[in-house]
C-alpha positions in Angstrom: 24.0 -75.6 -80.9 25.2 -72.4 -81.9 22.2 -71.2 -83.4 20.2 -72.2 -80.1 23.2 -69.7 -78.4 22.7 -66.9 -81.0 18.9 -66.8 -80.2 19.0 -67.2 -76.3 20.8 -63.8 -77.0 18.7 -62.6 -79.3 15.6 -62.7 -76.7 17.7 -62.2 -73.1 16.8 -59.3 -71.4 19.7 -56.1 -71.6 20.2 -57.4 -67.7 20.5 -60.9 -68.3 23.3 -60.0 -71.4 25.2 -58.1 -68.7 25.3 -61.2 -66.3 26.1 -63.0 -69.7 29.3 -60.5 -70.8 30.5 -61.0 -66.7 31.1 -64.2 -67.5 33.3 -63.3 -70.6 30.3 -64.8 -73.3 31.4 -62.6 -76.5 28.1 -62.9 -77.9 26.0 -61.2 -75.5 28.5 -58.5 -75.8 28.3 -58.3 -79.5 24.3 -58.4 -79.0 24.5 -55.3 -76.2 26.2 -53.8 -79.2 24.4 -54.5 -81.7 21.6 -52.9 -79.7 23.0 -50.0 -78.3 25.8 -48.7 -80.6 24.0 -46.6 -83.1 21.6 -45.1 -80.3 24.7 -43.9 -78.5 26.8 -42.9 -81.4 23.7 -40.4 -82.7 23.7 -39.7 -78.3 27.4 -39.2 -78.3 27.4 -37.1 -81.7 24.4 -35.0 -80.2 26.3 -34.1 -77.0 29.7 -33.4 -79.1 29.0 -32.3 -81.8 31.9 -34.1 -83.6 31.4 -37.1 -85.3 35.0 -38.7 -84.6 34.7 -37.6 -81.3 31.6 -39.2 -80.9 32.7 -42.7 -82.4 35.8 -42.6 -80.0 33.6 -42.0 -77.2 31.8 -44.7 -78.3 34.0 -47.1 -78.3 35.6 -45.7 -75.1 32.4 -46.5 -73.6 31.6 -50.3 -75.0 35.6 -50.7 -73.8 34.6 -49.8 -70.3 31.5 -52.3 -70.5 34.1 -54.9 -71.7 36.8 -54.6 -68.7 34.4 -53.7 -66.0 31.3 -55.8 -66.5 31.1 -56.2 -62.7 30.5 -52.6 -62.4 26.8 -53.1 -63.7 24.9 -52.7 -60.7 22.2 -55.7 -61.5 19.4 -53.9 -59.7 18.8 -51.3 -62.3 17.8 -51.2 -65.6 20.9 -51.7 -68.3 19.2 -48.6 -70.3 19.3 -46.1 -67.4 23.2 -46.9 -66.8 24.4 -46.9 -70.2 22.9 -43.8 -70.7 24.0 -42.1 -67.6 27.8 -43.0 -67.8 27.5 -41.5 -71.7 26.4 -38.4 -70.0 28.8 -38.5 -67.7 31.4 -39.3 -70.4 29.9 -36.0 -72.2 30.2 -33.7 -69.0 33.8 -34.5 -68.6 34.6 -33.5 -71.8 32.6 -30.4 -71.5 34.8 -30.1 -68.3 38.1 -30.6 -69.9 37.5 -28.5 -72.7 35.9 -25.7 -71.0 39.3 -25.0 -68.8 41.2 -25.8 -72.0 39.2 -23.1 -73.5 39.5 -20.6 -71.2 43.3 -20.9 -70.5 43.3 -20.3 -74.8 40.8 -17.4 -75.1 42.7 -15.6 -71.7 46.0 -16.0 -73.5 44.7 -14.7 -76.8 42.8 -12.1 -75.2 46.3 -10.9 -73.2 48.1 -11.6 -76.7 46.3 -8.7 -78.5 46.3 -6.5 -75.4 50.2 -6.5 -75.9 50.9 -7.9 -72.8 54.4 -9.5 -72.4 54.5 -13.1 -72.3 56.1 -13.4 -69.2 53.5 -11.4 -67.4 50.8 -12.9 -69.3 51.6 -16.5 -68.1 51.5 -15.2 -64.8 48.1 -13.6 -64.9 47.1 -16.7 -66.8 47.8 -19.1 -64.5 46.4 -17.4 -61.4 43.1 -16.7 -63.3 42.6 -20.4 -64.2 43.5 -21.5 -60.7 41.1 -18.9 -59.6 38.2 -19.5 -62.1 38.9 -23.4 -61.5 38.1 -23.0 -57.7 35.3 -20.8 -57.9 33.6 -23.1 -60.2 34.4 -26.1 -58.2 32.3 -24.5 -55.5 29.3 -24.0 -57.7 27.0 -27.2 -57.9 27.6 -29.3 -60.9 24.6 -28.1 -62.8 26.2 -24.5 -62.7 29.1 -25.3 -63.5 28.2 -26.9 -66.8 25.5 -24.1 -67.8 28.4 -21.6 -67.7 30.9 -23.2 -69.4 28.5 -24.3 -72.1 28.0 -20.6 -72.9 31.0 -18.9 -72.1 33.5 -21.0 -73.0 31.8 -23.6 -75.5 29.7 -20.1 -77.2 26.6 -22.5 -77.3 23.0 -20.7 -77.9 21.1 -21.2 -74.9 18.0 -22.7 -76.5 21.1 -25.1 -77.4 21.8 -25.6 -73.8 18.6 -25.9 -72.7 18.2 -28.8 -75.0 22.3 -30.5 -73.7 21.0 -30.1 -69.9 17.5 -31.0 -71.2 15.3 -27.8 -68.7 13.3 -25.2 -69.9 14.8 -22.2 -71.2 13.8 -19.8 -68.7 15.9 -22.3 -66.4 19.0 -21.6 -68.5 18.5 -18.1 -68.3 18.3 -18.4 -64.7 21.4 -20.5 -63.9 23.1 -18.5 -65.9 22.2 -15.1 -64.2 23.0 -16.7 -60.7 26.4 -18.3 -61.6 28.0 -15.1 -63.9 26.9 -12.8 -60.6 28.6 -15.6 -58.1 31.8 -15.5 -60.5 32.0 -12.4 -61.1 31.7 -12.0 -57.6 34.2 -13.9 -56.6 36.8 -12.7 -59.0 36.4 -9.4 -58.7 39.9 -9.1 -57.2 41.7 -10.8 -60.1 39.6 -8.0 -62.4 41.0 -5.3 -60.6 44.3 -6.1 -61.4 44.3 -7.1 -64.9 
């Protein structure tokens, strides 16, 4: 009987597994596994760029699949969704980091400028707050082509291969968001 059980597995759909793990059947978790965990680690380590990171994310991930198995929406392909909550997984790291980043380099940058501390903090915190909104206004794909060059320092033949568009595409969402910002924080500039 078992190995009947360890074969329906072996030849259910990725969909029917999913239906499988909602009802709390271990195997067709360890099977979804088993056929997704080394495509989304090299995914994961791709994105990163950090192989701990990327095996933490992993397992973040397959965790998620594990308490929310009802979240699966049945009508698409397993494949597809996987993939696009890794993405998304990836995009809010690039998020955190990039104001995380910024906060550092703005600080450092005041640091050997000999500004005081005190005054420093200050300016600090109203340029994050500042940078934060304006980049909240931008569309998402904006967003994450400037903070992938500014603040992460990637190449942008590297970026075009993260976002996956052409180069020339890069270059262009680059050129538009740098001249929104700098734009729109022109008045924090002025008083630095």
């Amino acid at each position: 009987m078992t190995f009947f059980s360890s074969k329906k597995y072996n030849i259910s759909s990725d969909e029917e597994l999913m239906l499988y793990v909602s009802k709390g059947k271990e195997k067709a978790f360890d099977e979804l596994y088993k056929r997704y965990a080394k495509k989304l680690l090299y995914f994961f380590f791709q994105k990163l760029n950090d192989e701990d990171k990327a095996n933490d994310f992993l397992q973040d991930l397959f965790l998620k699949i594990i308490e929310h198995p009802n979240k699966f929406d049945e009508t698409k392909k397993f494949s597809s969704w996987i993939y696009s909550i890794a993405h998304n997984m990836c995009k809010n790291e690039f998020r955190n980091e990039a104001l995380h980043v910024s906060k550092n380099n703005f600080f450092k940058e005041k640091q050997e400028n000999n500004v005081t501390p005190f005054f420093c903090e200050i300016d600090l915190k109203l340029f994050n707050a500042a940078l934060h909104q304006e980049l909240n206004k931008l569309e998402e794909i904006h967003k994450l082509t400037f903070e992938l060059r500014y603040i992460h320092e990637l190449t942008l033949n590297e970026i075009a291969e993260v976002t996956e568009v052409s180069l020339g595409t890069v270059k262009s969402r680059l050129f538009y968001t740098t001249k929104k910002l700098a734009k729109s924080l022109q008045f924090l500039i002025t008083k630095v």
